[in-house]
N, C-alpha and C positions, 0 to 999 in steps of 0.2 A: 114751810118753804117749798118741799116738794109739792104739794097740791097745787100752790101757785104760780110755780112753774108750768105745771099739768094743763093748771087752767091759761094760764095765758098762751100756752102753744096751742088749744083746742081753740081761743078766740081767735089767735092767726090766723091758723089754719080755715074755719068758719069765715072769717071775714075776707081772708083770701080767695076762699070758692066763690061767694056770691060776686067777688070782684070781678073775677075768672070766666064765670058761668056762660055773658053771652061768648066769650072769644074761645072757652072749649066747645060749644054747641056749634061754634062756624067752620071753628078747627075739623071737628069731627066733619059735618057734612063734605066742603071741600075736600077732604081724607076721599070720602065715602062716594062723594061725582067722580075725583078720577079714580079712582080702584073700579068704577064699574066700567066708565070709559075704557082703560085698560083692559077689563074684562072682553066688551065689545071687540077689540081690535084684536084680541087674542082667538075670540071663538069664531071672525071672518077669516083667519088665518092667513091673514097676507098683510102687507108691511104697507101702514098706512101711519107718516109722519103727523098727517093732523092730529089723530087720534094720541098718538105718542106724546107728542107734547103739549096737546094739553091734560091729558094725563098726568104727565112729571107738573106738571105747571101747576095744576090743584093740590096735588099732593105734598107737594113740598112748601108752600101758601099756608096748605094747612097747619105742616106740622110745624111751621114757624112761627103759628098763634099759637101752640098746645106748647114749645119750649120756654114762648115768651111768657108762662104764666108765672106767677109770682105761687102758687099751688104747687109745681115740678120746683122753685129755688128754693120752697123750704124744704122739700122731700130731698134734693142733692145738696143741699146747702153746702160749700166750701168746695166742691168737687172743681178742679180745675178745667177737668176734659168739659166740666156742664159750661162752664165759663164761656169755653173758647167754641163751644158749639152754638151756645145760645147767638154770639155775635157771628159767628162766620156762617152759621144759616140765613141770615138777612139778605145775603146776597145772591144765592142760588134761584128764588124761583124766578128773580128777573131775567138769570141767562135763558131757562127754560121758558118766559116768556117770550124772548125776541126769538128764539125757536119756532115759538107756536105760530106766533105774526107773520114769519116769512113763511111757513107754510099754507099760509090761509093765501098768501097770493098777493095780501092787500097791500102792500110796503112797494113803495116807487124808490128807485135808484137811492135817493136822498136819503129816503127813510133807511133802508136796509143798509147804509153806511154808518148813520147815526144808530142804530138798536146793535149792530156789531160792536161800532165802538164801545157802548155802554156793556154789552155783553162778556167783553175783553176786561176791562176793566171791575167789573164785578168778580170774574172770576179769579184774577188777579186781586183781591181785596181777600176772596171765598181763603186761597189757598193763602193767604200771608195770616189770615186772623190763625186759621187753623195752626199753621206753625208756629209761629211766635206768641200768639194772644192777639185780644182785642187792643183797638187804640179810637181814641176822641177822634184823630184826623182821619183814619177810616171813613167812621162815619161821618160826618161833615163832606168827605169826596163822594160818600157814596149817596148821600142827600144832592149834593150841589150837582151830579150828573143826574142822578134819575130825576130831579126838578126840571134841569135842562134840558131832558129827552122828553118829557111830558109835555114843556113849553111847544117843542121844537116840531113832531111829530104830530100834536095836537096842532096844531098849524098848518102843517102838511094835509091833513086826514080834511079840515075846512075847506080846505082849496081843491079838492078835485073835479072832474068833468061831472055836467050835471047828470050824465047817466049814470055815472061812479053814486054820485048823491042820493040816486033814487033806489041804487037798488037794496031788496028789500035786507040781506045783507049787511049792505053798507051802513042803512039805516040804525039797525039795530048795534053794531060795534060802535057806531057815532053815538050812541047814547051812555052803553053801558062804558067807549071809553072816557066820557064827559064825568059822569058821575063819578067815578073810580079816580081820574085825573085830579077832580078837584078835591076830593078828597084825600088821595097821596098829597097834594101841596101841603094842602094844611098838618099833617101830619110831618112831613119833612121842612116846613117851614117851621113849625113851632121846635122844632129837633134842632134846628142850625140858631133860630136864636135864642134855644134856651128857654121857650116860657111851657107851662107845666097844662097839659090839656092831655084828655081823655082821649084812646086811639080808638079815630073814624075810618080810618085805612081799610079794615077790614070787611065793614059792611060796603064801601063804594066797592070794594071787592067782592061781595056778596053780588051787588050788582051786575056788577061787569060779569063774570064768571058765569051767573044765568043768561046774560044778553050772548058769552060765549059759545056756551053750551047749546044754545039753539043752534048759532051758525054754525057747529062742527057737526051738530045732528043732519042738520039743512043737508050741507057739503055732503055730508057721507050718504043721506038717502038719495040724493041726487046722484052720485058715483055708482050707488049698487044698483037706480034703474037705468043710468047709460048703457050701465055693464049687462043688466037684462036685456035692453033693447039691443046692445052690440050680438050678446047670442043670439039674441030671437034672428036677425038678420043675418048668423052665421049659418042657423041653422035650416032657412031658406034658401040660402048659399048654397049646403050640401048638398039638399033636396033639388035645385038646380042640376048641380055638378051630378048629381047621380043618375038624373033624369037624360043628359045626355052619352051614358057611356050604355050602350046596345043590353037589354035586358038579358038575351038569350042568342046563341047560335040556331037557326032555325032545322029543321030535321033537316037532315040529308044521309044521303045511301052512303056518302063516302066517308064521310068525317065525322067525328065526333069532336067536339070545342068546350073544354071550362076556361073559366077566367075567373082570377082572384083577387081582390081588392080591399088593401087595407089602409085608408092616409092615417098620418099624423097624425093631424088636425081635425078639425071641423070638415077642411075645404083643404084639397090636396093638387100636386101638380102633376101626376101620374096621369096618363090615358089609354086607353086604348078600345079599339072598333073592328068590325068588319066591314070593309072597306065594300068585300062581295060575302055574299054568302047565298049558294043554291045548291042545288044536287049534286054541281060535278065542280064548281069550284071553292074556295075559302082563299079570302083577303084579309089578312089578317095584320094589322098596324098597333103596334106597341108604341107608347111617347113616353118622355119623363122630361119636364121641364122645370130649369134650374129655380133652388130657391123652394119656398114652402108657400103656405098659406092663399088668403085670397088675389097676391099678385100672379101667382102661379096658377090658379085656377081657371084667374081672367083669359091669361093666354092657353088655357089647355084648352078653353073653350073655341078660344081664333085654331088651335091646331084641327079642332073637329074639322070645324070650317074649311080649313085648308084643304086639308083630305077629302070630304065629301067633293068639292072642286074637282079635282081628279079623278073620282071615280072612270071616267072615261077611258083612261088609261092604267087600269088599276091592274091591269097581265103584265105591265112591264114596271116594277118595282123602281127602280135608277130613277126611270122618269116622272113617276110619282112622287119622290122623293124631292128629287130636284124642282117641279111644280109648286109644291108646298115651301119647298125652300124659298122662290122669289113670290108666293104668297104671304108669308112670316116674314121677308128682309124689312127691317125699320120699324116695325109694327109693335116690337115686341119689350121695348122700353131697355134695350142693351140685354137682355136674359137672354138665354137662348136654349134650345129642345135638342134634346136627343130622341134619335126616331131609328124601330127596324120593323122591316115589313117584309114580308112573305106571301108569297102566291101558288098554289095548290092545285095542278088541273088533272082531274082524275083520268081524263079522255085521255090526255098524253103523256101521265105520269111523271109531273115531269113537276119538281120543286123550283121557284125562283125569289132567290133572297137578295136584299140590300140595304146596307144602315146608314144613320146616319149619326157617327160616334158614339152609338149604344152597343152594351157589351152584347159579345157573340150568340147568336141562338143555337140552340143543344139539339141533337137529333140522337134519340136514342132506338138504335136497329139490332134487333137479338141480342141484347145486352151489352153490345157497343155504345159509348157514347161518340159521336165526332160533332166537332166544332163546326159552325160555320159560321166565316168570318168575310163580308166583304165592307169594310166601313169609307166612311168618308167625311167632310168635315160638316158638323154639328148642324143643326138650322136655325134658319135667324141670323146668323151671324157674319157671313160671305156669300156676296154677290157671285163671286164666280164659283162657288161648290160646284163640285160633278159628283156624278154617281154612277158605280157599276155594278152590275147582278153576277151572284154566284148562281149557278144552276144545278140542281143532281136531281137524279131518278130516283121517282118515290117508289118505295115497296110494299105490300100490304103488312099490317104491324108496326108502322116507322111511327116513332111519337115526337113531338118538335116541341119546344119550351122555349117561349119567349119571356122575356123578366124585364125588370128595374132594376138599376144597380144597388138600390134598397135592401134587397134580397141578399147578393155576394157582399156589401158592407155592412149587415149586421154584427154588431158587436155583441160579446159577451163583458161578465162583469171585469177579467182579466184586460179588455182594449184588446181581445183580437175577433180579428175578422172572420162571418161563416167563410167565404172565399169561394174560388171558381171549383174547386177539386174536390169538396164538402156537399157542392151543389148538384156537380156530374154525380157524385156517389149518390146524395138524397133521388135523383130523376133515375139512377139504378135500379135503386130499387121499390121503384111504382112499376116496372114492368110487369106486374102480374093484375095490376091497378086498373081501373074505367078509369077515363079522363078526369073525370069530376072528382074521384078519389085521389088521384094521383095531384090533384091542383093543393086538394083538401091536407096529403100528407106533406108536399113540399111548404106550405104555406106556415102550418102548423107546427114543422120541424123548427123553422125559421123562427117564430115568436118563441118557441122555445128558448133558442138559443141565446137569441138580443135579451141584455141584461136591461135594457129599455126600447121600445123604437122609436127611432132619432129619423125615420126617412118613412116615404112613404113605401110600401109595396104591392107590387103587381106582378103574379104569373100570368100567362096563356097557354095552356096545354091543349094540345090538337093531335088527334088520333086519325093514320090514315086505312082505311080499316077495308082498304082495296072495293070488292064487289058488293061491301055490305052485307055479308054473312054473319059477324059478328053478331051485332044489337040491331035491334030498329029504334028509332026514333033518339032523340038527342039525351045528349048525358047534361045535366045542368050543376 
């Protein structure tokens, strides 16, 4: 009697595999497309819903052929938890299906009211099998909706615009969800009335699932060369942007000029130029304009403009300012520039400064720091701005440091600021520094400090270096 017990559970079993065999081989593959999918959207490292659901969408497809097999109910036989898993898995990969639909884009108003509805409702089916157990009416509601969304949505997907129809996309969801369609009916029809037929469900899902997988590959190689063509054109951008900001201060006997530049981004809103630059004078224009990326860049570029404009009047700082001011008014899409500029005349030693709401620029003289501060209101943004010049006598030795407020709101990881008193101490102590050194330690101290950087920055260090006894030729 034992033997033939023996033997008849090795015929079950036996006769259960070959039963099994194609729906573990489809089980497994769906498993095995989205685990790699998965895979994919893991190793791009950024959050990509297509990939995600249909991910969850294959995967749980699958493992709903692998629990339905009659091979795992003899292996759990009597387990309650197998029970109420086997039924309350039936309804999961549909919620992850109307997931994966609206992420594809392709679902109009109608549709995406109808694949909710069913999605709510499935889930609400998922969560009551789970708790209480399976039930006949369960199923029967969950046949008679997903018949009804297939109806209903297959009918939608027919009717669209004949560009909707051709594309090549759309073509291919229109077949594999034809295929898949008509084969869920028959599957869910013979389920509500009861007559005893072989389940087709899986391979029109076989279908569908490859007609899927193309369009999520399509979608996704299409996404990663927008996103190359987006860099390739950022990175012209910078090469743009960098091509207008002045290579070099040119030699001169009196002054020595670094500048230092570091954006965010690709493309930043930071600027600055010499306005003049010869033997006995330096024009020196700092900008920072609000906001980041290529809107900010657009208008840093209108600021060059502005400025060069002026040049003519480029000894009296106020009126420069104000020039560029009703240059920039309206132009600048509501953004608006902060601006400070300096003028440098060796002949008459004689400094002239004016801003326009940029923080103060720093004059550091035998280890003095002192401020100066002449501001006024922003540009771009008031018709009637004025502007007025601080003036002082340059001394040979005096070092000037203009910035972005990039610089004094560096953050550390703690949320606090380098700040204005951190930055007088850093330009302290370059006084024994070349200009280009001393641009090189402040700038450097600075990225140190930021526990990321969140803003663009820009020094300009200008050494007044009196009769030019100092160095020859320009510190870069």
């Amino acid at each position: 009697m034992y033997a033939a017990a023996l033997q008849m559970s090795a015929d079950e079993v036996l006769s259960a595999f070959h039963g099994d065999a194609p729906y573990l081989f489809l089980g497994a593959a769906f498993v095995a497309v989205g685990l790699v999918s998965a895979a994919f959207a893991g190793i791009r490292r950024k959050h990509d819903s297509l990939l995600i659901y249909f991910s969850l969408f294959a995967v749980f497809y699958g493992l709903r052929l692998w629990i339905h097999t009659t091979l795992l109910g003899i292996t759990v036989r009597g387990s309650p938890f197998y029970t109420r898993l086997r039924f309350g898995i039936d309804y999961i990969p549909t919620i992850f299906g109307v997931l994966f639909f609206n992420s594809l884009g392709l679902l109009t108003r109608v549709d995406r009211t109808v694949a909710y509805a069913v999605a709510i409702v499935s889930t609400v089916l998922a969560f009551a099998t789970f708790i209480s157990g399976p039930s006949a009416t369960y199923s029967v509601i969950n046949s008679v909706i997903v018949i009804a969304a297939l109806v209903v949505l297959g009918s939608h997907f027919m009717r669209r615009s004949p560009a909707e129809r051709n594309s090549p996309d759309f073509v291919a969801i229109r077949w594999g969800l034809l295929i898949f369609a008509a084969f869920a009916l028959w599957d869910n029809l013979t389920g509500v009335l009861s007559i005893s037929s072989a389940r087709i469900e899986p391979f029109g899902f076989a279908a569908f699932l490859s007609c899927l997988g193309y369009v999520a590959a399509r979608r996704t190689l299409q996404r990663d060369q927008q996103l190359s063509e987006i860099q390739k054109e950022l990175e012209v951008a910078r090469r743009i942007q960098l091509s207008i900001l002045p290579a070099e201060f040119p030699n001169s006997t009196h002054f020595r000029v670094a500048a230092r530049y570091v954006p965010m981004t690709s493309v930043a809103g930071d600027f600055y130029d010499y306005i003049v630059a010869d033997d006995h004078q330096a024009g020196l224009l700092i900008a920072d304009v609000s906001g980041h990326g290529v809107p900010a860049a657009l208008i840093a570029s209108m600021v060059k403009l502005a400025a060069a404009s002026q040049r003519p009047i480029a000894a009296d700082p106020s009126r420069l300012l104000s020039g560029m001011n009703s240059a920039l008014f309206g132009n600048t899409q509501e953004q608006f520039v902060t601006a400070a500029y300096v003028h440098l005349n060796a002949e008459s030693r004689e400094l002239r400064y004016s801003a326009a709401g940029h923080p103060p620029m720093l004059l550091l003289r035998k280890s003095e720091i002192i401020e100066v501060k002449e501001n006024g209101l922003m540009l771009a943004s008031f018709d009637f701005a004025v502007y007025s010049n601080a003036t002082r006598r340059l001394e040979p030795g005096d070092r000037i440091l203009l910035y972005t407020d990039g610089i004094v709101e560096a953050s550390n990881a703690s949320g606090n600021f380098l700040g204005h008193a951190a930055l007088c101490e850093l330009l302290r102590k370059t006084a024994g520094f070349s200009s280009s050194e001393a641009a090189d330690s402040i700038m450097s101290s600075v990225q140190q400090w930021a526990a990321k950087q969140e803003d663009d920055l820009t020094v300009l260090v200008c050494d007044y270096v009196g009769d030019g006894a100092v160095e020859q030729g320009k510190e870069s």
